[in-house]
C-alpha positions as CSV (number, residue, x, y, z in Angstrom):
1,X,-33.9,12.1,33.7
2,X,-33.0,12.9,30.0
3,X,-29.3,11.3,28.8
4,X,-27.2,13.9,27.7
5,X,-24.6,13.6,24.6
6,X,-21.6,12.9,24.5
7,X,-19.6,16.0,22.4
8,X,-18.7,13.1,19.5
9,X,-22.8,13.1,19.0
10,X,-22.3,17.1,17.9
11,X,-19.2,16.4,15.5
12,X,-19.8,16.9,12.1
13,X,-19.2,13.0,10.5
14,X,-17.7,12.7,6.9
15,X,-18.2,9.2,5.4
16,X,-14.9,8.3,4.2
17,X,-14.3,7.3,0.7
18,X,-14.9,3.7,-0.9
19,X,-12.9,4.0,-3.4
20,X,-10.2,1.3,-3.6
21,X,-7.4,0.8,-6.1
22,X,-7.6,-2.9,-7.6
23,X,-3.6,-3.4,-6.9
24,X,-0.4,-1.9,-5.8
25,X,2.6,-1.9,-7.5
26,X,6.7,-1.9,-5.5
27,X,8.9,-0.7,-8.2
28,X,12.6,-0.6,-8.0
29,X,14.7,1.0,-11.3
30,X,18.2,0.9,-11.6
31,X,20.5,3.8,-13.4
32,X,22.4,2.7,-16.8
33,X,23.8,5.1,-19.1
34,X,21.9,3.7,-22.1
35,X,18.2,4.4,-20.6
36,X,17.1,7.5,-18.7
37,X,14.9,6.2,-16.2
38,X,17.3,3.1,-16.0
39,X,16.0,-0.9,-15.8
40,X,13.2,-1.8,-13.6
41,X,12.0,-4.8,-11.7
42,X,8.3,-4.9,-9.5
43,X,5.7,-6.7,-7.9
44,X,2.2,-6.0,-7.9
45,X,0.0,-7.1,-4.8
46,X,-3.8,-7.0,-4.5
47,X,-5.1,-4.1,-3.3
48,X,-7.1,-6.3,-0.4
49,X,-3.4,-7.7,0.9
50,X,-2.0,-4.6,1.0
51,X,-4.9,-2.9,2.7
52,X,-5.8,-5.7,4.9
53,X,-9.6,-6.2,3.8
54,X,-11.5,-9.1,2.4
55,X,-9.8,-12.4,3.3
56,X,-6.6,-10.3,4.6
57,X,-7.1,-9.6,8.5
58,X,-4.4,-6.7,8.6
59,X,-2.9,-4.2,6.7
60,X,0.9,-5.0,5.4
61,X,3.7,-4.2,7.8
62,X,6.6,-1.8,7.1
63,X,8.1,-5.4,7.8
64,X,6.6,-6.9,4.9
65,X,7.2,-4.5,2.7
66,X,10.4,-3.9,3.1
67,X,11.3,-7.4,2.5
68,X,9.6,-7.2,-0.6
69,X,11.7,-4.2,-1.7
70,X,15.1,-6.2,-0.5
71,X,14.0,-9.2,-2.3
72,X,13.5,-7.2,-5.5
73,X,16.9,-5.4,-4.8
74,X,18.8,-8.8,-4.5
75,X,17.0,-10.2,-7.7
76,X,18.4,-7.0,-9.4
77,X,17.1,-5.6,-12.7
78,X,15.7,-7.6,-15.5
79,X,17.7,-8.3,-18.5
């Protein structure tokens, strides 16, 4: 008796892309009268951490990154 297919086997598969940015960047700015877009601080992570490849087993949380934000809040903006 032949097996028949599943309807997955009939779906048109796209390979998705491979193409990976090197890092990401949090940036938090800060308003003052004397600059327009106002001072900055931020933290770049590798691409891999945030992603949750290579030696990384999981993608960031919303956890994680959100602590990150606060922490760059609480530093405030650099001099």
């Amino acid at each position: 008796m032949a097996q028949v297919a599943g309807d997955l086997n009939r779906l048109i598969s796209h390979d998705p892309s491979e193409e990976w940015p090197a890092s990401i960047e949090i940036v938090c700015y800060w308003n003052t009268p004397k600059k327009p877009k106002g001072r900055r601080r931020s933290i770049e992570l590798d691409a891999d951490q945030f992603f949750g490849r290579g030696r990384f087993g999981a993608p960031m949380s919303g956890e994680q990154l959100i602590g990150m934000v606060e922490r760059l809040r609480k530093q405030g903006p650099k001099s």
